[in-house]
C-alpha positions in Angstrom: 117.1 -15.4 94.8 117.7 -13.8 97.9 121.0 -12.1 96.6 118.8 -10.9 94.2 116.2 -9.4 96.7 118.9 -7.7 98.9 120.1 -6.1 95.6 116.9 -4.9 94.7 116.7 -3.7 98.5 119.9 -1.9 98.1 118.4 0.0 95.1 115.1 1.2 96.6 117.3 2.8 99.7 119.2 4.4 97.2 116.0 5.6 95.2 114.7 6.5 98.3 117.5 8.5 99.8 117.8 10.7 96.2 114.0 11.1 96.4 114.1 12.6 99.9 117.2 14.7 99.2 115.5 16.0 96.0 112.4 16.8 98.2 114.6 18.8 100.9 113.7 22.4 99.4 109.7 21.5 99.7 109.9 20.6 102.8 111.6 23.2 103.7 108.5 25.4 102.5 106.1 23.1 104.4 105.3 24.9 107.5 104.5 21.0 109.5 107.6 19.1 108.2 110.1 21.8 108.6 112.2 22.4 111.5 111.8 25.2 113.7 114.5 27.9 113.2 115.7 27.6 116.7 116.2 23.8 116.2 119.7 22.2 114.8 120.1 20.3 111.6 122.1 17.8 113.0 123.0 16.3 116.4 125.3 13.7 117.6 125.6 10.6 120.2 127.2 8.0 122.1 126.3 4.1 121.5 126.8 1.1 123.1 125.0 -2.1 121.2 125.9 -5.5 122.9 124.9 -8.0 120.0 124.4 -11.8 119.7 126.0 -13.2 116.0 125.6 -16.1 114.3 127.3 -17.6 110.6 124.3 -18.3 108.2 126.5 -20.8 106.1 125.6 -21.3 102.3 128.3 -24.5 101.6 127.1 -28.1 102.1 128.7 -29.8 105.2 129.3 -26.4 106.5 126.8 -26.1 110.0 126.3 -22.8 111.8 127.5 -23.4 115.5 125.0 -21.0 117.1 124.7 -17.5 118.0 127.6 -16.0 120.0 127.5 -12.7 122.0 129.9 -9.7 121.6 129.6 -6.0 121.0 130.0 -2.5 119.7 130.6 0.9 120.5 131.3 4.6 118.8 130.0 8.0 117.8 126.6 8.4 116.0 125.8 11.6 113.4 122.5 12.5 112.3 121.5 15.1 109.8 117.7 16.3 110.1 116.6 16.5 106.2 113.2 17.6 107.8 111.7 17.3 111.3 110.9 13.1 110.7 113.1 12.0 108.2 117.1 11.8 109.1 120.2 10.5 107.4 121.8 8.3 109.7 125.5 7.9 110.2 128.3 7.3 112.3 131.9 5.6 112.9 131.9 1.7 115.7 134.3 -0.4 116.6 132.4 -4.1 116.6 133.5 -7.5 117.9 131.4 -9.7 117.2 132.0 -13.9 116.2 130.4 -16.6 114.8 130.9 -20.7 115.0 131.1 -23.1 111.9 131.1 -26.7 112.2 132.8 -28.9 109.2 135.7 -31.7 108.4 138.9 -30.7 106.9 142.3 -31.9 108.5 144.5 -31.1 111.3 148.3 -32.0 111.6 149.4 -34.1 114.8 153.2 -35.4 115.5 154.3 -35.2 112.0 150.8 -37.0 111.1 148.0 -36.1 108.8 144.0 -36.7 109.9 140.8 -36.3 108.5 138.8 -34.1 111.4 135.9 -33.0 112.8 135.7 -29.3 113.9 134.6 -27.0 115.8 135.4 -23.4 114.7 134.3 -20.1 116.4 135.6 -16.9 114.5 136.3 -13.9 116.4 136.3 -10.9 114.2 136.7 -7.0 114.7 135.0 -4.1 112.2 135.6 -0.7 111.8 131.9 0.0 111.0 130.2 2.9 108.9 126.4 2.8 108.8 124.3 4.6 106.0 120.6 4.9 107.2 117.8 6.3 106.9 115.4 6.8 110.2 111.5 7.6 110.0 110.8 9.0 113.5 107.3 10.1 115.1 106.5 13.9 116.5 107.1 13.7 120.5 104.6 12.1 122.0 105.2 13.1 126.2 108.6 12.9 126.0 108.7 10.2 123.9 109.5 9.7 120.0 109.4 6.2 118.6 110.8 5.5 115.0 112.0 2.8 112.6 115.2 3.1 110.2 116.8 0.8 107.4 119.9 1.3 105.2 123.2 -0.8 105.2 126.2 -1.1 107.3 129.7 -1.2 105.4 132.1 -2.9 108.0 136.0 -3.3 107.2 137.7 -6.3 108.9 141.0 -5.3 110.7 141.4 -7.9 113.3 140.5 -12.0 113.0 141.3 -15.2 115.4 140.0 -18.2 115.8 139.4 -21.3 118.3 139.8 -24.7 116.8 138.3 -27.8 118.8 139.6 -31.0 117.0 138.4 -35.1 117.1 139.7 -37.5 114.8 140.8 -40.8 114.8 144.3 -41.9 115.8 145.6 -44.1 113.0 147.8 -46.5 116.2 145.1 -46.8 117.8 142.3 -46.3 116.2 140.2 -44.3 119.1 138.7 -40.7 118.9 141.6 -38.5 119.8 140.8 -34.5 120.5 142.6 -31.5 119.8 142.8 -28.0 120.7 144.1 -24.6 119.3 144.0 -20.7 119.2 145.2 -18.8 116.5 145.7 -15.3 116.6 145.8 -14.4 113.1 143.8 -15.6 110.1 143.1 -12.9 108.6 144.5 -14.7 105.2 141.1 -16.8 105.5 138.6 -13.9 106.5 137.2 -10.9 103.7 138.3 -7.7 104.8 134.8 -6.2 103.6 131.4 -7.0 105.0 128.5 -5.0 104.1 124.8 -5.7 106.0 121.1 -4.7 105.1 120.1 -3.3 108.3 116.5 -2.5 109.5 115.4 -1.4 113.3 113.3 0.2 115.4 113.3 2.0 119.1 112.5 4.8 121.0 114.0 8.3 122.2 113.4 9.4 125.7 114.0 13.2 126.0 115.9 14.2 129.3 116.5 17.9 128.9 116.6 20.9 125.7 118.7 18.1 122.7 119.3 15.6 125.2 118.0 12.2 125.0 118.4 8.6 125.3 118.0 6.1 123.0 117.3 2.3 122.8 116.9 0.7 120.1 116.6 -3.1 118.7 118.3 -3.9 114.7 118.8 -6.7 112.7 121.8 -6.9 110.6 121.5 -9.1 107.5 125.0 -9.5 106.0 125.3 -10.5 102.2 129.1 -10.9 101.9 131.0 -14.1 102.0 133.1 -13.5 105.1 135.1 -17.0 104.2 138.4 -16.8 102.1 139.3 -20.2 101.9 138.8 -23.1 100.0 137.0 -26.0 100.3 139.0 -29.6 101.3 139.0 -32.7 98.5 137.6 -36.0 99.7 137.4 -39.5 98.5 134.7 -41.5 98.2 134.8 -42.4 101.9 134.9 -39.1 102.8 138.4 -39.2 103.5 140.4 -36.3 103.2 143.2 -36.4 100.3 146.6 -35.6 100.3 149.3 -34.8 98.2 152.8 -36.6 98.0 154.3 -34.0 100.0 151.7 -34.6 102.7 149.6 -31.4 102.0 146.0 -31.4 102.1 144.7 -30.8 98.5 141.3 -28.1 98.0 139.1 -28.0 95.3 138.5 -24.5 93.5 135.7 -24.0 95.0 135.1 -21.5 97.9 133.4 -21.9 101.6 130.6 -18.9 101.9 129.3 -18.1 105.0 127.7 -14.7 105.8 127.7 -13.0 109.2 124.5 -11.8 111.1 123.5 -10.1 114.1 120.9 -8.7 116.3 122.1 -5.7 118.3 120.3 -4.3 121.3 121.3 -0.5 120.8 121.9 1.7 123.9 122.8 5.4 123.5 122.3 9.1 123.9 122.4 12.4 121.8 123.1 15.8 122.5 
């Protein structure tokens, strides 16, 4: 169901963006939504949007860990289609994270355990946002507005920190385990794609100049998992082959990313 709805959303920005483009020569007649001849069409900025992420996990067993905080940064573009209504674009670098907590296995002197763990994901996007922004006149030197569209983000960098207990099979107490691994990017999507929605103000300094804060939630509705889910026996033991490999079921772990950004800029 909600899949569905974020479709659905997806095609009502779409509708709406054609709509507005269609509507661009009538505006352009309409003495209050058109811009002034002196104005630009378009502008451009600098961002900085510190974020804090979290993994909303759709696979039994699979337990968000909590909201981590990160960041992004990069150059905004915005095209006036008529005095309120923009098209909103732009090229960030986010790095953002999120924690999962499950059971699978970890490997120990040669050993095989079944293990509890702690798993935060640290991931980096090449972002490129598609939005569209409903702004006010200037009020003072004010303008307040509200936008919505998606965010298409393309993974090029993945790690992760692994915090291990399980039970030592000598002696039979809780033994712990850490790791960092540099590269996983084998067991994250390369493609993420959010529904976005936000609102903020512009303060204006001077002539085009002004600054911008903003706040936006980013609703992601793509697995960002690539792996597979472990096999258990009916104790909830995890089974292993006769080579001593741990042995997955066909069926994937899904976990989508999230985020709330607080966004800092300025345009010229």
């Amino acid at each position: 169901m909600i899949q569905k709805a974020k479709i659905v959303t997806l095609i009502l920005f779409g509708l709406l963006f054609i709509h507005l483009s269609a509507q661009q020569d009538e505006f352009s007649n309409d003495k209050a939504a058109k811009l002034p001849d002196d104005e630009r069409t378009f502008r451009f900025g600098l961002q900085f949007n510190p974020n804090a992420s979290w993994f909303k996990s759709n696979t039994n067993d699979y337990i968000s860990g909590g909201a981590d905080m990160g960041f992004s940064y990069g150059l905004s573009f915005e095209y006036f289609m008529t005095k309120n209504y923009l098209f909103s674009t732009g090229l960030f670098m986010l790095n953002t994270s999120g924690k999962l907590n499950y059971t699978s296995t970890v490997s120990r002197l040669s050993q095989n355990y079944t293990a509890d763990i702690e798993a935060q994901y640290n991931l980096k996007y090449i972002e490129i946002p598609l939005m569209i922004k409903l702004r006010t006149n200037e009020i003072g030197y004010l303008t307040y507005f509200g936008q919505f569209g998606l965010t298409t983000g393309f993974n090029f960098g993945s790690s992760a920190d692994f915090d291990y207990s399980y039970e030592d099979a000598q002696s039979s107490i809780i033994a712990y385990h850490s790791e960092s691994v540099k590269n996983i990017s084998q067991d994250v999507n390369w493609l993420n794609i959010a529904l976005v929605i936000g609102v903020g103000i512009e303060y204006n300094i001077s002539g085009n100049t002004s600054l911008l804060l903003g706040l936006a939630y980013h609703n992601g509705f793509i697995n960002q998992m690539d792996t597979k889910l472990n096999e258990f026996d009916a104790n909830g033991k995890a089974l292993f082959d006769n080579d001593g490999n741990a042995m997955y079921s066909d069926k994937d772990v899904s976990a989508n990313l999230n985020y709330i950004a607080l966004n800092i800029g300025i345009f010229f």
